[in-house]
PDB file with SEQRES, HELIX, SHEET and CRYST1 records, atoms N, CA, C and O in Angstrom:
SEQRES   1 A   85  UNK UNK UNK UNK UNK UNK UNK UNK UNK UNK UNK UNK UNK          
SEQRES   2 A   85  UNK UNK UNK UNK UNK UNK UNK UNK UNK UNK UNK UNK UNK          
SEQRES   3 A   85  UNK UNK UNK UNK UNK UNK UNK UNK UNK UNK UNK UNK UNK          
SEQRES   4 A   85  UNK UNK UNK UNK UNK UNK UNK UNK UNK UNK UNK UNK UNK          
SEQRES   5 A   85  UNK UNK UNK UNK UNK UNK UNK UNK UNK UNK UNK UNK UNK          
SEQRES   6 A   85  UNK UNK UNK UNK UNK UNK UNK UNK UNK UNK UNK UNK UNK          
SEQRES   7 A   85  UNK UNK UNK UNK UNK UNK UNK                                  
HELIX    1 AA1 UNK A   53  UNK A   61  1                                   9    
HELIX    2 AA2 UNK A   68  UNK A   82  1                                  15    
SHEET    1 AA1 5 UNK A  49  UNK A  51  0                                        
SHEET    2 AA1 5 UNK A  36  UNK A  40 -1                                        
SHEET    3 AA1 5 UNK A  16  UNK A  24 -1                                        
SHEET    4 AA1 5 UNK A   3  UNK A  11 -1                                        
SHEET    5 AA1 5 UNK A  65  UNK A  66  1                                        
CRYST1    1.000    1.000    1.000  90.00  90.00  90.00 P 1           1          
ATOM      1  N   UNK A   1       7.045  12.332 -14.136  1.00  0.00           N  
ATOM      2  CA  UNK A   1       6.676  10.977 -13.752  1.00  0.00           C  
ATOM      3  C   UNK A   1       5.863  11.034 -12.453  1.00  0.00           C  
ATOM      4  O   UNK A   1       6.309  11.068 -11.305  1.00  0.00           O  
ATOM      5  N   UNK A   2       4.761  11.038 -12.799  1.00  0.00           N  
ATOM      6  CA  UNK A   2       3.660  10.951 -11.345  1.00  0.00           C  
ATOM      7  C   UNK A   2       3.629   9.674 -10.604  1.00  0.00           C  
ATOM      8  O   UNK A   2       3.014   8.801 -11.216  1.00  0.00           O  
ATOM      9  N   UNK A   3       4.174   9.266  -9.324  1.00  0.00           N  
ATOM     10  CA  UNK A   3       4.908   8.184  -8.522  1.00  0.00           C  
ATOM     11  C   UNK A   3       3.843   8.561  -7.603  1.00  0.00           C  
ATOM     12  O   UNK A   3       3.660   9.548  -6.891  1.00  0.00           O  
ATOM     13  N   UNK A   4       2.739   6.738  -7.978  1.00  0.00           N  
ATOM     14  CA  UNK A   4       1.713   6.625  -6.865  1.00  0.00           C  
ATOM     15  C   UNK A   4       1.990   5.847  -5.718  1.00  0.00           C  
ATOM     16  O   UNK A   4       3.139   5.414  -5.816  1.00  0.00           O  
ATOM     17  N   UNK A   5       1.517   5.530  -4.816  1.00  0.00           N  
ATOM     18  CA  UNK A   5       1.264   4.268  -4.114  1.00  0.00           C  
ATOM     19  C   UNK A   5      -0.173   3.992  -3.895  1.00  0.00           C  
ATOM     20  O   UNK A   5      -1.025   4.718  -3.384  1.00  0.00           O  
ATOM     21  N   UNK A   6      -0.302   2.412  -4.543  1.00  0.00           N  
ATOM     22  CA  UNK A   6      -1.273   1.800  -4.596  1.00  0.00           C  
ATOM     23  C   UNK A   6      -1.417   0.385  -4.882  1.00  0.00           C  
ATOM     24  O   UNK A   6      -0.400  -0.279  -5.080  1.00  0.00           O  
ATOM     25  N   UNK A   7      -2.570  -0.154  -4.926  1.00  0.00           N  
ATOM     26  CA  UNK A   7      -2.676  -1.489  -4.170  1.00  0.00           C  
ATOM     27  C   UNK A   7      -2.641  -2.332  -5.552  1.00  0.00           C  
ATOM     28  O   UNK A   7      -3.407  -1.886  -6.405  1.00  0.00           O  
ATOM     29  N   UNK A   8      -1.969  -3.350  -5.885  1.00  0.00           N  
ATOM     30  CA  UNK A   8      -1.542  -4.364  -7.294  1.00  0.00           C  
ATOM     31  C   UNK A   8      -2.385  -5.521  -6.525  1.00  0.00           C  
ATOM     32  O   UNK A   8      -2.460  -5.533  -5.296  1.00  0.00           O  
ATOM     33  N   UNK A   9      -3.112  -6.647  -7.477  1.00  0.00           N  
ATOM     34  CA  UNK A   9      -4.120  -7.562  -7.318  1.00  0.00           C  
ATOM     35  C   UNK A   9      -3.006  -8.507  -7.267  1.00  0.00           C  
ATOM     36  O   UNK A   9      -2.104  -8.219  -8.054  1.00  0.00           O  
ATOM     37  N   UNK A  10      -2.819  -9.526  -6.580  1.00  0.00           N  
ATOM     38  CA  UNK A  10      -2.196 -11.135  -6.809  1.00  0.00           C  
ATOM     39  C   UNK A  10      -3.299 -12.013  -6.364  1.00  0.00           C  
ATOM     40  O   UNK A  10      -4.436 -11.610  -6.118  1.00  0.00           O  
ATOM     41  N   UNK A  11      -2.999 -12.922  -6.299  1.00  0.00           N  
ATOM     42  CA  UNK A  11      -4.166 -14.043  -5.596  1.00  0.00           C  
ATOM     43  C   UNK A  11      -4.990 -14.836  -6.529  1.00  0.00           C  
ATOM     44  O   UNK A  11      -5.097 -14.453  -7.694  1.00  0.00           O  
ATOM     45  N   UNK A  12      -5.466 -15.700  -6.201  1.00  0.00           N  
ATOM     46  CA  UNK A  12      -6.254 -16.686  -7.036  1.00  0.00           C  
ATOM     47  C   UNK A  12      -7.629 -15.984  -7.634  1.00  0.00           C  
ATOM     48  O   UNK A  12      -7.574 -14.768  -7.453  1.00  0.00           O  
ATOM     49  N   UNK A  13      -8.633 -16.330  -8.180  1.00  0.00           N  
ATOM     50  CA  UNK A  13      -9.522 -15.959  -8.811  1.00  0.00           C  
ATOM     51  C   UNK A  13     -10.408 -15.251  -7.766  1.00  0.00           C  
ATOM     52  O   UNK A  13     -10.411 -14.020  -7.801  1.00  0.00           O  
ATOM     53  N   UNK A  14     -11.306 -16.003  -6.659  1.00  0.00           N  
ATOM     54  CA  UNK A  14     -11.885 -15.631  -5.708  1.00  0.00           C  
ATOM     55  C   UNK A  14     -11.452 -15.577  -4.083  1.00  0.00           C  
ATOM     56  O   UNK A  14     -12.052 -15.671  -3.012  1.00  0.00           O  
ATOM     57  N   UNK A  15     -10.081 -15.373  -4.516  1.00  0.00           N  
ATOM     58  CA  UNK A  15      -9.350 -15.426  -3.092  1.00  0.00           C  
ATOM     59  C   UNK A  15      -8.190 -14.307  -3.527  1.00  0.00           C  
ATOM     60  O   UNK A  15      -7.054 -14.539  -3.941  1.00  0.00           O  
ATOM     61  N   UNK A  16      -8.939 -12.818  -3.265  1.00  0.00           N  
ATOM     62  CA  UNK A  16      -7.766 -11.756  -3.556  1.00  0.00           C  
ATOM     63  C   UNK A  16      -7.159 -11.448  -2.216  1.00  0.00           C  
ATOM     64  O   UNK A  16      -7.472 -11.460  -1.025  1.00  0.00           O  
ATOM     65  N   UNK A  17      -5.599 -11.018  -3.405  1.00  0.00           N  
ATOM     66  CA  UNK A  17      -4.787 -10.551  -1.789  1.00  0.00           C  
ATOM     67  C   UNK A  17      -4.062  -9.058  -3.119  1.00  0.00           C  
ATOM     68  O   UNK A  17      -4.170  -8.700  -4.292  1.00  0.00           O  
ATOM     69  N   UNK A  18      -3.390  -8.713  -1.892  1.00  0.00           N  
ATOM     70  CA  UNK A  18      -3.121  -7.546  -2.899  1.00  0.00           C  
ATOM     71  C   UNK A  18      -1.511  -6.852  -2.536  1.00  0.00           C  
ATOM     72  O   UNK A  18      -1.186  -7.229  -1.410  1.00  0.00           O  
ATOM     73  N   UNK A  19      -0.861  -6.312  -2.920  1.00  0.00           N  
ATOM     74  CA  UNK A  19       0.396  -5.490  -2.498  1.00  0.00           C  
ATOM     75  C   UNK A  19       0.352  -4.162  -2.591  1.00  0.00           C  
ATOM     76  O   UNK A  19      -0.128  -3.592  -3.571  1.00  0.00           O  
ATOM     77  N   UNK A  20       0.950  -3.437  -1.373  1.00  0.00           N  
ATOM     78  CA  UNK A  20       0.888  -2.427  -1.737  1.00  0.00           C  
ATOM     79  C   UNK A  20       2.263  -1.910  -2.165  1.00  0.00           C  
ATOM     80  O   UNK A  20       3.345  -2.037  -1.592  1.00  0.00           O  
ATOM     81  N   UNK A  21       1.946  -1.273  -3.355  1.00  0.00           N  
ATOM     82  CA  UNK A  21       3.451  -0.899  -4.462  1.00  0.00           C  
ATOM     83  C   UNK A  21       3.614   0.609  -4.687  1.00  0.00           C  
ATOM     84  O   UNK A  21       2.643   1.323  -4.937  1.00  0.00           O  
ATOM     85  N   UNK A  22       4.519   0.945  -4.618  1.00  0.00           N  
ATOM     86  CA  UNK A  22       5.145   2.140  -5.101  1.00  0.00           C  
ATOM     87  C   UNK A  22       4.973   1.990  -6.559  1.00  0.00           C  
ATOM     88  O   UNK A  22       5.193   0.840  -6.938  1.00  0.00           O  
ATOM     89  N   UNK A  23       4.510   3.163  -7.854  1.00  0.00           N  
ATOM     90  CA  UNK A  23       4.412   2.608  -9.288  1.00  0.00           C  
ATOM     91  C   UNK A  23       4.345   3.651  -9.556  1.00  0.00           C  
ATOM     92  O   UNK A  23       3.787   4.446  -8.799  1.00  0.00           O  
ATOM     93  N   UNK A  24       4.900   4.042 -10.758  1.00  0.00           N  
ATOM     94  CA  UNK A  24       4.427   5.407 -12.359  1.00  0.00           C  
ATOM     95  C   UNK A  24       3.118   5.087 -12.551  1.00  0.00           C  
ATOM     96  O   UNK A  24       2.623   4.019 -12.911  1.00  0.00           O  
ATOM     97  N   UNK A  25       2.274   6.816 -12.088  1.00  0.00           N  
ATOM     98  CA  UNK A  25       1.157   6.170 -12.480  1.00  0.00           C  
ATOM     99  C   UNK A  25       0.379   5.699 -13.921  1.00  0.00           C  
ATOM    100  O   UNK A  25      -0.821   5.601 -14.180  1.00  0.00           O  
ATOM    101  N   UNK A  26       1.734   5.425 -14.835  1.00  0.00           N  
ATOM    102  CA  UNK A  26       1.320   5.379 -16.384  1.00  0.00           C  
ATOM    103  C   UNK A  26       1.352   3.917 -16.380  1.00  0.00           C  
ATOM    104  O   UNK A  26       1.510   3.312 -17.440  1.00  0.00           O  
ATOM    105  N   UNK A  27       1.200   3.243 -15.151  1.00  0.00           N  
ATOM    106  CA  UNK A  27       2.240   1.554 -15.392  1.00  0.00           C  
ATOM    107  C   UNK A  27       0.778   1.199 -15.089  1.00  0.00           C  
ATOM    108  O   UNK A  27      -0.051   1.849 -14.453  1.00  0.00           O  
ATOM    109  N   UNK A  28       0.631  -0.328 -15.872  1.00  0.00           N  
ATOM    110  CA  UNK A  28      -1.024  -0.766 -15.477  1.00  0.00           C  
ATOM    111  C   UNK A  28      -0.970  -1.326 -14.299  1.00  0.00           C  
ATOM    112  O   UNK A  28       0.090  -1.632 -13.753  1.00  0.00           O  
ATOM    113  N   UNK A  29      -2.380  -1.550 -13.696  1.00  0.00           N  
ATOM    114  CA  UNK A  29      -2.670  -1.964 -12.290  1.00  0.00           C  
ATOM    115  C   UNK A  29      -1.611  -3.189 -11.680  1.00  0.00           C  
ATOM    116  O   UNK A  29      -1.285  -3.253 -10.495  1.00  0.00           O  
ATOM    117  N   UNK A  30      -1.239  -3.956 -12.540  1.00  0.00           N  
ATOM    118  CA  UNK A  30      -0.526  -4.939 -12.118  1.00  0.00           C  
ATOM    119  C   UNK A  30       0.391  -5.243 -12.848  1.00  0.00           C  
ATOM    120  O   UNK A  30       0.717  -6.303 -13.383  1.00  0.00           O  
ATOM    121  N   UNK A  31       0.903  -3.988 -12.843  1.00  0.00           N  
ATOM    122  CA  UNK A  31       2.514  -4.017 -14.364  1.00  0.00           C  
ATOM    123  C   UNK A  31       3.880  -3.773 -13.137  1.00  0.00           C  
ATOM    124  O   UNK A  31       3.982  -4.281 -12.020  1.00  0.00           O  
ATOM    125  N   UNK A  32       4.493  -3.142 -13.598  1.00  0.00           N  
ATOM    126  CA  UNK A  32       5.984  -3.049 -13.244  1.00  0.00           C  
ATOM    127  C   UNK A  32       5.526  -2.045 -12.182  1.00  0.00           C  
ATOM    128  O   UNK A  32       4.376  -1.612 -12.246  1.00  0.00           O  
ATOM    129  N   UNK A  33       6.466  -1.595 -11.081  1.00  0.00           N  
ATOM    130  CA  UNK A  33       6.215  -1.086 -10.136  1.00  0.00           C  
ATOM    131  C   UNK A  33       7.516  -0.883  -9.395  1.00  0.00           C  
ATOM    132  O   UNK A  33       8.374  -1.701  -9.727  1.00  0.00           O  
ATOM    133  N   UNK A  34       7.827  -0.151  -8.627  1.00  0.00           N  
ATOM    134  CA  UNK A  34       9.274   0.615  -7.834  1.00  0.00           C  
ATOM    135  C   UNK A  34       9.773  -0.254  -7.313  1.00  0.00           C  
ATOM    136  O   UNK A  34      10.758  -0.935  -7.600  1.00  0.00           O  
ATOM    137  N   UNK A  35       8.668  -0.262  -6.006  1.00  0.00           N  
ATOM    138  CA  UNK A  35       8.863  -1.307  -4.365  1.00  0.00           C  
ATOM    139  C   UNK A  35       7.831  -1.596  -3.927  1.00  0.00           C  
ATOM    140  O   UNK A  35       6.863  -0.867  -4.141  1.00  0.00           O  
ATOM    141  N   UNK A  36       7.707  -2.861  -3.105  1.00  0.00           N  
ATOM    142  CA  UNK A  36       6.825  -3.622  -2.885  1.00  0.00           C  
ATOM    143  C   UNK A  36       7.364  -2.462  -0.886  1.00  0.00           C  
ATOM    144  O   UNK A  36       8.490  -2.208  -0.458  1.00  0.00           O  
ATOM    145  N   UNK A  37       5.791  -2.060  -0.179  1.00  0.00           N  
ATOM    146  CA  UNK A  37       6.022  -1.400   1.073  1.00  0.00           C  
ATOM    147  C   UNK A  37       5.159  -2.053   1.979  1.00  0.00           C  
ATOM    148  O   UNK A  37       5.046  -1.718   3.158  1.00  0.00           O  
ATOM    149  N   UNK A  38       4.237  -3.454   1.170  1.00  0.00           N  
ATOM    150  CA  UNK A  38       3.279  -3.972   2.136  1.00  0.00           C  
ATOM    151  C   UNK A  38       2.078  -4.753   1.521  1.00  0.00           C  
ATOM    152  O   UNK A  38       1.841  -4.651   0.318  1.00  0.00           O  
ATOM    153  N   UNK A  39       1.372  -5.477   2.282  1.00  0.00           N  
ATOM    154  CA  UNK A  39       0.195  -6.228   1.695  1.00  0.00           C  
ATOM    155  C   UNK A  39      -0.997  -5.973   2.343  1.00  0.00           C  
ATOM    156  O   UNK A  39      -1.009  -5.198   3.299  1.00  0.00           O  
ATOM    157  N   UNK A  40      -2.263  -6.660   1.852  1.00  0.00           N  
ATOM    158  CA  UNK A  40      -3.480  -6.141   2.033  1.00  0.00           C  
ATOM    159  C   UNK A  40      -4.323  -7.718   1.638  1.00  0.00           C  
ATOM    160  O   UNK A  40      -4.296  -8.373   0.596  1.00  0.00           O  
ATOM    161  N   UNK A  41      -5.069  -7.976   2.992  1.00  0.00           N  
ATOM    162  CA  UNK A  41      -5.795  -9.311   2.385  1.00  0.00           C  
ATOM    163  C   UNK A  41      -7.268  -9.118   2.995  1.00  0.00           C  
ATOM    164  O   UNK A  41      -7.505  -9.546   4.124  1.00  0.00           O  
ATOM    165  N   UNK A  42      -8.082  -8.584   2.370  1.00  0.00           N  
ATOM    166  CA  UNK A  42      -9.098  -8.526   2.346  1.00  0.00           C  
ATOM    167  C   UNK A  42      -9.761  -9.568   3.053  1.00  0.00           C  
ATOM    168  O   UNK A  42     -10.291  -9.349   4.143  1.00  0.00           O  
ATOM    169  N   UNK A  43      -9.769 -10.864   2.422  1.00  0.00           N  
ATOM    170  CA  UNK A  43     -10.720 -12.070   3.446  1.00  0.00           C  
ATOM    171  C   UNK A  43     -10.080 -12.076   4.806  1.00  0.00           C  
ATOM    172  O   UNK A  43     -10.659 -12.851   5.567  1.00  0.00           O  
ATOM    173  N   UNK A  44      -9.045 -11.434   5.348  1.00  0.00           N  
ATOM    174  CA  UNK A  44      -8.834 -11.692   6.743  1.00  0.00           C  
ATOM    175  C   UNK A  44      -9.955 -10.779   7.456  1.00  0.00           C  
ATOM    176  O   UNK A  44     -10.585  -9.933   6.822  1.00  0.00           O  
ATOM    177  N   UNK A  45     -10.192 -11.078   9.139  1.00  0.00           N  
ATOM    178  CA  UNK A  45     -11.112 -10.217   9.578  1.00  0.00           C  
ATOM    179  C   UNK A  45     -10.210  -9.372  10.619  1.00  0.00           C  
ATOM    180  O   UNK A  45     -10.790  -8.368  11.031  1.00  0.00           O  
ATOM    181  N   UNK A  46      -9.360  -9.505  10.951  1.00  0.00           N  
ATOM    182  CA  UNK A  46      -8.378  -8.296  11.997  1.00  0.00           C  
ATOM    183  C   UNK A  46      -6.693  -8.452  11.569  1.00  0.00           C  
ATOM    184  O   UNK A  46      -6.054  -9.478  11.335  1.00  0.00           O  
ATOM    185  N   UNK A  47      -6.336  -7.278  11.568  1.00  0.00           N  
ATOM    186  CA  UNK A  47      -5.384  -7.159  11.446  1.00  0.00           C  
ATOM    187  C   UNK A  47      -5.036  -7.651   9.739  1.00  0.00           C  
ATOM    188  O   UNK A  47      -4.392  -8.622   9.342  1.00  0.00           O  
ATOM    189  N   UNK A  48      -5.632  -6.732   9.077  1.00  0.00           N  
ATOM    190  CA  UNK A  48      -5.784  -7.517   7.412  1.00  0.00           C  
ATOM    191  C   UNK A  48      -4.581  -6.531   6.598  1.00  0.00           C  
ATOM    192  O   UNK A  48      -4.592  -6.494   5.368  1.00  0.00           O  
ATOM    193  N   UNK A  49      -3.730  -5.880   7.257  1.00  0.00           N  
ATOM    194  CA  UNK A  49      -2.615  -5.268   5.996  1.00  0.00           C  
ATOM    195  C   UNK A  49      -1.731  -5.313   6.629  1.00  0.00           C  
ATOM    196  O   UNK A  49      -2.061  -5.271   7.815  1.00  0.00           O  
ATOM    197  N   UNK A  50      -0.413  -5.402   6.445  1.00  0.00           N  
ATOM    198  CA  UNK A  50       0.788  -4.823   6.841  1.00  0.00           C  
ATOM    199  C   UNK A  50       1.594  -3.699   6.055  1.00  0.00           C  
ATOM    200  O   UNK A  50       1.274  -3.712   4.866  1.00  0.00           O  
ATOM    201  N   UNK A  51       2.395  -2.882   6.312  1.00  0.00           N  
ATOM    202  CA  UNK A  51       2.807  -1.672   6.033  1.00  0.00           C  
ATOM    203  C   UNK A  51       4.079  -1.297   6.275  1.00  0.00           C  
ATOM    204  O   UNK A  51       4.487  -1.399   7.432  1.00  0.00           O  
ATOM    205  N   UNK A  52       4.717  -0.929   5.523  1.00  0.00           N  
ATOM    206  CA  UNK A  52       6.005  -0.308   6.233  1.00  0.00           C  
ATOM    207  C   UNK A  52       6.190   1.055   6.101  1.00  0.00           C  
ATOM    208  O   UNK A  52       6.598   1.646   5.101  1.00  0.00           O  
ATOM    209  N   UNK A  53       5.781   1.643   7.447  1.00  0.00           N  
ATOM    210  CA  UNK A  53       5.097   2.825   7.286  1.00  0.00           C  
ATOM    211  C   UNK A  53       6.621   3.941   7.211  1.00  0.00           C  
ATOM    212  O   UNK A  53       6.345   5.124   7.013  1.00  0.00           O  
ATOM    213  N   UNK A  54       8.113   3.603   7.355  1.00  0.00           N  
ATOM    214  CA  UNK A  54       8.688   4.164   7.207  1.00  0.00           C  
ATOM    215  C   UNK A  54       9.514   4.649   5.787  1.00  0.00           C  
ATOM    216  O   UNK A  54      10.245   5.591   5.480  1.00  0.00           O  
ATOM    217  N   UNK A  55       9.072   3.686   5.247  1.00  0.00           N  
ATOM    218  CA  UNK A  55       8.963   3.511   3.256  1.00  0.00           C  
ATOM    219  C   UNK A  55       7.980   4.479   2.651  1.00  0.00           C  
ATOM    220  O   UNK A  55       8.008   5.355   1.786  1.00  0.00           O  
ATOM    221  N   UNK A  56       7.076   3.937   3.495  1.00  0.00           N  
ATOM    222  CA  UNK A  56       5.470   4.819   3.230  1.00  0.00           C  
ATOM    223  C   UNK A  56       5.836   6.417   2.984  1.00  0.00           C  
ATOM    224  O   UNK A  56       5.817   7.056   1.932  1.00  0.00           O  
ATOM    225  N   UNK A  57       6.223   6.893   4.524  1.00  0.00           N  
ATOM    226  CA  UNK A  57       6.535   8.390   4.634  1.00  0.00           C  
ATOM    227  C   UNK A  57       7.826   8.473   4.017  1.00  0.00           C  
ATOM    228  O   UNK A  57       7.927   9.544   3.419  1.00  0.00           O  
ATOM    229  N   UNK A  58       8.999   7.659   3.915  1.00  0.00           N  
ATOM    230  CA  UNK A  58       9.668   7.682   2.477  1.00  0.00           C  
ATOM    231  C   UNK A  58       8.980   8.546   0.919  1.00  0.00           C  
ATOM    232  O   UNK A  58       8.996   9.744   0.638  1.00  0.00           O  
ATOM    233  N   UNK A  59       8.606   7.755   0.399  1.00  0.00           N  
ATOM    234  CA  UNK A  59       8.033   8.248  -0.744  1.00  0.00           C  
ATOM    235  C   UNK A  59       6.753   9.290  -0.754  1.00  0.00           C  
ATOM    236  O   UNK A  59       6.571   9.866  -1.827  1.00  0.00           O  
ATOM    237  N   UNK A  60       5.630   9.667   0.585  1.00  0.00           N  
ATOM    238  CA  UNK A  60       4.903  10.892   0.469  1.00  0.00           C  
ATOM    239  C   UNK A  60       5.879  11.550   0.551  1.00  0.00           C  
ATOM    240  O   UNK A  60       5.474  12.648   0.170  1.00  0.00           O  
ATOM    241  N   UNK A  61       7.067  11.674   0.821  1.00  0.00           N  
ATOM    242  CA  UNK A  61       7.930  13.153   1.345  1.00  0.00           C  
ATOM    243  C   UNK A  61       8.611  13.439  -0.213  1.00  0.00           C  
ATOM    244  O   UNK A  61       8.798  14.508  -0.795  1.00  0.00           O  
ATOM    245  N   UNK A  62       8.927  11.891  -0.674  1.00  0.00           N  
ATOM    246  CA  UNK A  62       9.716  12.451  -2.248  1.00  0.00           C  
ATOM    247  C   UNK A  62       8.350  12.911  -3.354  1.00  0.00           C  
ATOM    248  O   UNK A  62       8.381  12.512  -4.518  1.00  0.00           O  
ATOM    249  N   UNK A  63       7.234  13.742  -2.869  1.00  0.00           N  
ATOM    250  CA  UNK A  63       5.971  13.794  -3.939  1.00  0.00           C  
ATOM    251  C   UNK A  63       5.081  12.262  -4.527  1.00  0.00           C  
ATOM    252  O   UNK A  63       4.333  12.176  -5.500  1.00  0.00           O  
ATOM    253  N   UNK A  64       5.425  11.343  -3.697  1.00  0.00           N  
ATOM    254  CA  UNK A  64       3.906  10.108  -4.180  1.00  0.00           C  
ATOM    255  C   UNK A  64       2.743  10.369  -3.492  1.00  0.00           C  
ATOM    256  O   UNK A  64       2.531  10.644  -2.311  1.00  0.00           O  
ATOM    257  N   UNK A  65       1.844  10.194  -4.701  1.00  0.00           N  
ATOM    258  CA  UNK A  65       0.425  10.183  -3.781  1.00  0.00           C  
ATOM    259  C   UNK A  65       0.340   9.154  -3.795  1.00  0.00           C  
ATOM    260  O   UNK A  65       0.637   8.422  -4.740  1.00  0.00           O  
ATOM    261  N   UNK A  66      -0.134   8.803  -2.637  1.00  0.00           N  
ATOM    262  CA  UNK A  66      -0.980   7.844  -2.317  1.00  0.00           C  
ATOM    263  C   UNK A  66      -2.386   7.486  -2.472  1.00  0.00           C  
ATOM    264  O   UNK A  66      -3.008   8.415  -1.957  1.00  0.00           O  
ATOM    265  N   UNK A  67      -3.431   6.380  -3.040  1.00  0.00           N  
ATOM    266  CA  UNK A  67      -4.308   6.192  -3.523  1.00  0.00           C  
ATOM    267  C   UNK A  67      -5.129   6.071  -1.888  1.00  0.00           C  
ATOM    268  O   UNK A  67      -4.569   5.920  -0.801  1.00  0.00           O  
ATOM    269  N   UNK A  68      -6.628   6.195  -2.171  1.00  0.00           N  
ATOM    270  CA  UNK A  68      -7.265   6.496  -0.868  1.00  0.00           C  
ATOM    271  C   UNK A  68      -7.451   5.446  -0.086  1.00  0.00           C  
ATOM    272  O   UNK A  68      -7.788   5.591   1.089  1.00  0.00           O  
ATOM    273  N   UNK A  69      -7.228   4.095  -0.715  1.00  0.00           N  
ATOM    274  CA  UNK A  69      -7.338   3.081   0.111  1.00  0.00           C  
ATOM    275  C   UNK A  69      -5.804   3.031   1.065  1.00  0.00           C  
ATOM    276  O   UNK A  69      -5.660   2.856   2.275  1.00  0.00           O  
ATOM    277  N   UNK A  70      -5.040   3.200   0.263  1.00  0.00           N  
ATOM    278  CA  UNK A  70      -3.641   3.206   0.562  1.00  0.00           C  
ATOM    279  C   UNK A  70      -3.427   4.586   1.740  1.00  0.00           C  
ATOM    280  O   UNK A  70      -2.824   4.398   2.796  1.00  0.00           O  
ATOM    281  N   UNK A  71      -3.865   5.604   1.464  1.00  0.00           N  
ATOM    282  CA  UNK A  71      -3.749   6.714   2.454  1.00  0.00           C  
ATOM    283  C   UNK A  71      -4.771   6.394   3.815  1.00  0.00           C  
ATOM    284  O   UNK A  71      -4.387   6.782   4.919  1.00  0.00           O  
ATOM    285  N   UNK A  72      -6.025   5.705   3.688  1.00  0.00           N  
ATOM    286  CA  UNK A  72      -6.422   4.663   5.076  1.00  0.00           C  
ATOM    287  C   UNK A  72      -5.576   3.852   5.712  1.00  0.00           C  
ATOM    288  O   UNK A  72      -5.563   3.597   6.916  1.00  0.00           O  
ATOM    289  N   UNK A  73      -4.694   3.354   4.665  1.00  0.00           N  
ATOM    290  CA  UNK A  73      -4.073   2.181   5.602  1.00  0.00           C  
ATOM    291  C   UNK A  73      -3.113   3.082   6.528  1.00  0.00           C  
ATOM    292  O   UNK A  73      -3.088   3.048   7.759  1.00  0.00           O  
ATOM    293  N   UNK A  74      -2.109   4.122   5.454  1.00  0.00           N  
ATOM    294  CA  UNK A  74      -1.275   5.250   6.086  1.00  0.00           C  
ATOM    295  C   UNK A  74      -1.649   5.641   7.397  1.00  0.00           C  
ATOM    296  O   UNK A  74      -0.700   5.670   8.180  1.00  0.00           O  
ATOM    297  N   UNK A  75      -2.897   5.990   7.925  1.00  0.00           N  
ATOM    298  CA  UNK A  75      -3.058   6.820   8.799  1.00  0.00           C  
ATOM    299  C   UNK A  75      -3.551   5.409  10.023  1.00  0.00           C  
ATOM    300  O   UNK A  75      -3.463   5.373  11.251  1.00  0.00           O  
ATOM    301  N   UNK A  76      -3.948   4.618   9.256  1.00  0.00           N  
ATOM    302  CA  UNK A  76      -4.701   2.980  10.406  1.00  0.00           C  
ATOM    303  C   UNK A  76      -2.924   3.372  11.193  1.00  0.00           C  
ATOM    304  O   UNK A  76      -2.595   3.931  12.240  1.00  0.00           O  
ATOM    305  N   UNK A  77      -2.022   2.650   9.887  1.00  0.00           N  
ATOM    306  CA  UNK A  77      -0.655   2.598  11.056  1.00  0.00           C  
ATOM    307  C   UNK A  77       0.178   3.251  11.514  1.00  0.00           C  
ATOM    308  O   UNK A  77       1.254   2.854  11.961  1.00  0.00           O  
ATOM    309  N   UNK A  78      -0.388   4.796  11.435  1.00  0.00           N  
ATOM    310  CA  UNK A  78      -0.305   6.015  12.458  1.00  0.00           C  
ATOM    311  C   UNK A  78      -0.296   5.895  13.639  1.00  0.00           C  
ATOM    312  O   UNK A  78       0.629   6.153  14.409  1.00  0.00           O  
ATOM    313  N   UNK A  79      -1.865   5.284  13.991  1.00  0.00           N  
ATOM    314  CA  UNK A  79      -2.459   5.588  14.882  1.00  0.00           C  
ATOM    315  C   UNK A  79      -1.836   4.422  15.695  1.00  0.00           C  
ATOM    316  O   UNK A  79      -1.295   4.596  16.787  1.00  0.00           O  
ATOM    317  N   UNK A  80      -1.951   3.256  15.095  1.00  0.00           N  
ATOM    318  CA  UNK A  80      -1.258   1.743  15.777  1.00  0.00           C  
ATOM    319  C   UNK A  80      -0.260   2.225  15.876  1.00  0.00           C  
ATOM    320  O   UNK A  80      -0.293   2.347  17.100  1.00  0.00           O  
ATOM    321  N   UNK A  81       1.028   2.788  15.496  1.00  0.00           N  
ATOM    322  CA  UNK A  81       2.473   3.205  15.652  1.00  0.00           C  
ATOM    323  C   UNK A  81       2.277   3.939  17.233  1.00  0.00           C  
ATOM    324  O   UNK A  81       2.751   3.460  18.263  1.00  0.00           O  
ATOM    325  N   UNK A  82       1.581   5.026  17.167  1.00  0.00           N  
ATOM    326  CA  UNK A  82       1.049   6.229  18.046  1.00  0.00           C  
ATOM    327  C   UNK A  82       0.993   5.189  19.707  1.00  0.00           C  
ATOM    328  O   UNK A  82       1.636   5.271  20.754  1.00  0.00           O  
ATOM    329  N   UNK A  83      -0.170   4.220  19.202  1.00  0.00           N  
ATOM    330  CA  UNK A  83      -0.518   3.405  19.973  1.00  0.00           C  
ATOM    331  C   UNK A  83       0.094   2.069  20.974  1.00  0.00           C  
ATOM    332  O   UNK A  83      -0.216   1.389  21.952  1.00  0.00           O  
ATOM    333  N   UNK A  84       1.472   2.300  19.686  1.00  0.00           N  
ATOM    334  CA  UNK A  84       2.504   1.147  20.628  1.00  0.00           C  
ATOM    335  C   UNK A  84       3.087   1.749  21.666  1.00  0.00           C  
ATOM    336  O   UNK A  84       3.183   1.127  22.724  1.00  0.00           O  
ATOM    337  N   UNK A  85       3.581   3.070  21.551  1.00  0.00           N  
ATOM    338  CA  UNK A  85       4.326   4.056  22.423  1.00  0.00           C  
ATOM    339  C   UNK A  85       4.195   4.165  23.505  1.00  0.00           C  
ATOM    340  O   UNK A  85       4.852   5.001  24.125  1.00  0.00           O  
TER     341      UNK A  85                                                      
END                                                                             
């Protein structure tokens, strides 16, 4: 069972928002899915995802890949984590 993390579509027609989900990667883009670890809203202009980056490194450590948009956000709230300190 190949266990991704990646981003599921919600939102109205021209107003996307998105989640980022833990999922089998056999499950369709916006099918059934593990855990919900965060969101992603594109029309915002700062501060446009949230993350729970300790879920996150949760599941890279149990073998999920993470999809490349999703592994940007990973490392954005690295650096912001890094940065609160």
């Amino acid at each position: 069972m190949p266990v991704r993390i990646r981003l599921k579509r919600v939102g109205a027609r021209n107003s996307p928002a998105f989640r980022v989900v833990v999922a089998d990667g056999r499950s369709p883009r916006d099918g059934k899915f593990i855990e919900e670890i965060g969101t992603y809203l594109p029309g915002k202009k700062d501060d446009n995802f949230k993350l729970n980056l300790e879920r996150a490194d949760y599941w890279v450590s149990k073998g999920a890949q993470p999809s490349d948009t999703v592994a940007s956000f990973i490392k954005k709230a690295r650096r912001a984590a890094a940065a609160a300190k």
